[in-house]
N, C-alpha and C positions, 0 to 999 in steps of 0.2 A: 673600379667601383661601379655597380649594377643600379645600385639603390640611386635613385636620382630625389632629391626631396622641392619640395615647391612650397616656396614661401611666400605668403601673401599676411595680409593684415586681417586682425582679428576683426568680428567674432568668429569662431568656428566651428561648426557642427554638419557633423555626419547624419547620411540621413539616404534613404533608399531612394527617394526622390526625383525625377528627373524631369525636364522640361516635356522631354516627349511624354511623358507618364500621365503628368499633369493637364498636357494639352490634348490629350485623347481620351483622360479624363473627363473632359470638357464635353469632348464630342460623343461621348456615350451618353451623359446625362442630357442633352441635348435630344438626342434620338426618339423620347414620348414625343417632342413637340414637332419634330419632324415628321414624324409619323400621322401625330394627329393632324396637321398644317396639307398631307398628302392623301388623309382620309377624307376632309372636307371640300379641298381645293384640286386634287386629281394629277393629272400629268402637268400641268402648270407649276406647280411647285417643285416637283421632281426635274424637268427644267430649268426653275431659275436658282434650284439650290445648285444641279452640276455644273450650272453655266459660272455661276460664283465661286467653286470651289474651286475648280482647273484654270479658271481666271488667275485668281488672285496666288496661287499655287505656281503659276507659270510666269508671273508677271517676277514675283519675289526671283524665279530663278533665273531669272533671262536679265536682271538688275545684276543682280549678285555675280553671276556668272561673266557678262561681258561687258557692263557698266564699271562697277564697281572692280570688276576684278578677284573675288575670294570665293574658299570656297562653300555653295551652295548648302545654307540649311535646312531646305523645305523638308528636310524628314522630319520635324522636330515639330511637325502640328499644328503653329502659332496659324501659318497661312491658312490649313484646315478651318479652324474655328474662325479664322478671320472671314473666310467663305460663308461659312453658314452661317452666320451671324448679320452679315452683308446680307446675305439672299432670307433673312427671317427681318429685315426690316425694309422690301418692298413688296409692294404687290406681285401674285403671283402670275401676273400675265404680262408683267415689265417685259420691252424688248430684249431681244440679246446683244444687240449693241449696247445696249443704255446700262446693261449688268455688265459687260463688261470694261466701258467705260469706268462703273463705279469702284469696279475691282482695280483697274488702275490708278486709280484717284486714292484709296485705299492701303492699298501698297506702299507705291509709287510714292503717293506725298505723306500722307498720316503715318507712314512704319518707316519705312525705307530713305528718307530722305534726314531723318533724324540719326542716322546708322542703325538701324533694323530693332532686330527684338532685344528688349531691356531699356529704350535710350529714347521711344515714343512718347511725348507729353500726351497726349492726345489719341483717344480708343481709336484705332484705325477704324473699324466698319461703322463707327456714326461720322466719322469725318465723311466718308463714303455716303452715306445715304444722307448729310446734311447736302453735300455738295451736288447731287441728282435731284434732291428736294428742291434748292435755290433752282438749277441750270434746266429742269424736265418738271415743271410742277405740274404739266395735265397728268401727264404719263405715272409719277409718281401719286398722284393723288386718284389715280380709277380704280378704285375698290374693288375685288371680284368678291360675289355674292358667294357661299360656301354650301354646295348644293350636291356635295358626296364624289366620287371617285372618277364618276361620267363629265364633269365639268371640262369645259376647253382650253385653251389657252388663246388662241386668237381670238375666239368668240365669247370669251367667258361675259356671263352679266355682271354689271357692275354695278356698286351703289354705296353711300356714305356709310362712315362709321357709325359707331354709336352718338361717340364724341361730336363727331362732329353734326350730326341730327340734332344732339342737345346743343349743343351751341348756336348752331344755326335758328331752331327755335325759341332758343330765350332773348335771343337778338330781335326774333321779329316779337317777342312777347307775349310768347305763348309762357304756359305754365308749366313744374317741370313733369307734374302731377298727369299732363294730358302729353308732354313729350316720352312717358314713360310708353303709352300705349302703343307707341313706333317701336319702342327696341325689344331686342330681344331679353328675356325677364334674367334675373341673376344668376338661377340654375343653368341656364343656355350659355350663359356668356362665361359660367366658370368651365362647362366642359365644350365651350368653342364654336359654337353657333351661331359665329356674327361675320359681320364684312370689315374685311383691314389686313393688314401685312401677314408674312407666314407666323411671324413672332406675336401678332394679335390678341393671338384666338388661343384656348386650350389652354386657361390659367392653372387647372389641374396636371397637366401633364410640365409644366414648367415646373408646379411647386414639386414634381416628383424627380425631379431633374434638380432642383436645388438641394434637397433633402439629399440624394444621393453623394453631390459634390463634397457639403458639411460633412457627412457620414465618412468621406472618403479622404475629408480633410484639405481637402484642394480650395475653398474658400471657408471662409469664419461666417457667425452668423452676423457682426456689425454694423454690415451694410445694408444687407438683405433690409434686415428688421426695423434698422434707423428709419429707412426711407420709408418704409411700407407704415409706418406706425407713425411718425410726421403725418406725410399723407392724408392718415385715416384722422387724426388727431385736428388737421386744418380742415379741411372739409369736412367732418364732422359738427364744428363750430360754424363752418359757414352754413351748413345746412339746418342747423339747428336757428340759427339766425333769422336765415328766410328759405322756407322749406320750396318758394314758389317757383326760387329761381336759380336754387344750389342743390343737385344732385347728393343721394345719400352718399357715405364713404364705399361701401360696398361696390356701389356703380364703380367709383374712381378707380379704386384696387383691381379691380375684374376688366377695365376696358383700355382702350391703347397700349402702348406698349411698357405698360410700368414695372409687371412681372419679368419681361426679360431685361427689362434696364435693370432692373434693383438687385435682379440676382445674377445674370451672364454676362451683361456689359460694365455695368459701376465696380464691378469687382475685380475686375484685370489688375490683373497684379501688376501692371509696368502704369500707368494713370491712374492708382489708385494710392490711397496714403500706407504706410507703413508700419501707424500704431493703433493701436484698437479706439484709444482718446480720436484720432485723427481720423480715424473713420467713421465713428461714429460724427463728428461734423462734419464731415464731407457728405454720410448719406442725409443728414437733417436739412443742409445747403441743400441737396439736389429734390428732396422731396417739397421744400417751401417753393423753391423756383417753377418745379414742375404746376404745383398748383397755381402760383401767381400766372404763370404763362397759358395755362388751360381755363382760368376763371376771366383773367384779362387782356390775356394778348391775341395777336392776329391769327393765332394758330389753335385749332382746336387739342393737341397735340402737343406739351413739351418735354418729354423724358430725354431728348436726344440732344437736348438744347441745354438741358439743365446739367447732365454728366458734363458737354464738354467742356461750361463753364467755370463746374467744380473740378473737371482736370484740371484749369489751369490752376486753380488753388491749391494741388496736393505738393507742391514744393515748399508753399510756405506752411502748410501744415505738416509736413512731416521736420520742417525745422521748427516751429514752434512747440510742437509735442515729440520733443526725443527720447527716445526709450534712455532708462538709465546704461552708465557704461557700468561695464565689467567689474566687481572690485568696488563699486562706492559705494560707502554707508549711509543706508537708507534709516531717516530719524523719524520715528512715530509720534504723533501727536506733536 
């Protein structure tokens, strides 16, 4: 008998689909912001995305291969996007020890230590960049100025976020009114004319990269929108509150890295919830956090703080919100 059959447990559906599909999915719609991240930042960028991607590509296979023992999946992508997703949430003139450091820290502890892809609580590349954040914070926090194609990498000029300008002067009590005059105005900051990580900058070229993913079906819109609409929704109220010393929502949406949390990182399908209910609280959790942590806390900054909080929440939300089974009768009213 030829025919061998494979029994597993329902649900089951067919589907063209496959991890590598999807995970290069990923990195196509990626590629505006890489691009724009390489248009403004220069060889620096282009450096510390390939020092991230053959990092973290070679770290998975050198685990798998003679740690663990099995065999090697780095064709399947995950490590790809785990790369440039790593290297779009630090400065573009990070060491290359310090990237590759975070590529192993990445791997190594956030993927690989859980048994690999599918079984991570926790997004590997913010585990990555939290952990260089804590262990390298001059290094992590020297912003290179984004000053077109000619820029350096060793010499690049550096200088504060938006974010963190505003923060730093409402602290000293300035208004937000006369800290607007510092930044760059909203037009600049949605197609990428500021100082901050490769993931920063070019909220246009991100939102063209999400739209393509939905279009292509590789992530829903529940999260994206939850978080980004939260957001606008709480800052809004604060700023309408007190205009002196709370940023419009527009600012918020357009600056750190809330665009690529909301749509390339909070969406990982292995740390993310599994029912549309469940996502949608998960991105409203991660959008109030971020603000509490950016209006209140030590960090100008908290997108990377607030996902990994609400990963550890997505087990009990996807047991609290379970899709119906197969077969029950669903009662109206």
């Amino acid at each position: 008998m030829n025919n061998i059959l494979n029994v597993s447990p329902s649900p089951h559906q067919q589907s063209p689909e496959t991890t590598r599909k999807l995970m290069y999915g990923v990195v196509i719609a990626l590629f505006p912001a890489l691009a724009s991240s390489i248009w403004f930042f220069g060889i620096g960028a282009i450096i510390v995305t390939l020092t991230s991607v053959l990092s973290c590509v070679a770290v998975e296979y050198i685990i798998q291969k003679y740690i663990l023992k099995i065999k090697p999946s780095v064709n399947d992508g995950s490590a790809v996007v785990t790369g440039i997703l790593l290297a779009f949430n630090v400065p573009s003139n990070l060491p290359v020890q310090i990237i590759i450091i975070g590529a192993i820290v990445s791997i190594g502890i956030g993927k690989m230590t859980f048994g690999g892809l599918g079984s991570n609580p926790f997004n590997p590349a913010l585990v990555g960049r939290v952990f260089l954040l804590i262990s390298f914070p001059v290094q992590m926090t020297s912003w290179p100025v984004p000053s077109g194609f000619q820029t350096g990498y060793f010499d690049a000029v550096t200088g504060a976020t938006p974010l963190g300008i505003m923060g730093e002067g409402i602290k000293n009590g300035e208004t937000v009114a006369a800290l607007m005059e510092k930044v760059p105005t909203h037009m600049q900051l949605f197609y990428g004319y500021m100082g901050g990580s490769m993931g920063e900058i070019a909220a246009a070229a991100l939102i063209i990269g999400g739209i393509y993913m939905i279009w292509r079906k590789i992530i829903t819109w529940h999260i994206p929108v939850s978080i980004l609409v939260t957001v606008a929704l709480f800052t809004g109220i604060l700023w309408l509150a007190d205009p002196t010393k709370h940023a419009d929502p527009g600012f918020h949406l357009l600056t750190g890295g809330l665009m690529l949390g909301a749509i390339y990182m909070a969406t990982d399908y292995v740390s993310s919830p599994m029912t549309h209910k469940g996502m949608i609280i998960y991105g409203i959790g991660i959008g109030v956090i971020t603000v509490l942590i950016r209006t209140w806390g030590a960090y100008p900054e908290g997108v990377a703080f607030s996902i990994l909080i609400m990963n550890a929440f997505v087990p009990l939300l996807n047991m609290y919100f379970k899709p119906n089974r197969f077969g029950k009768e669903v009662k109206n009213g």
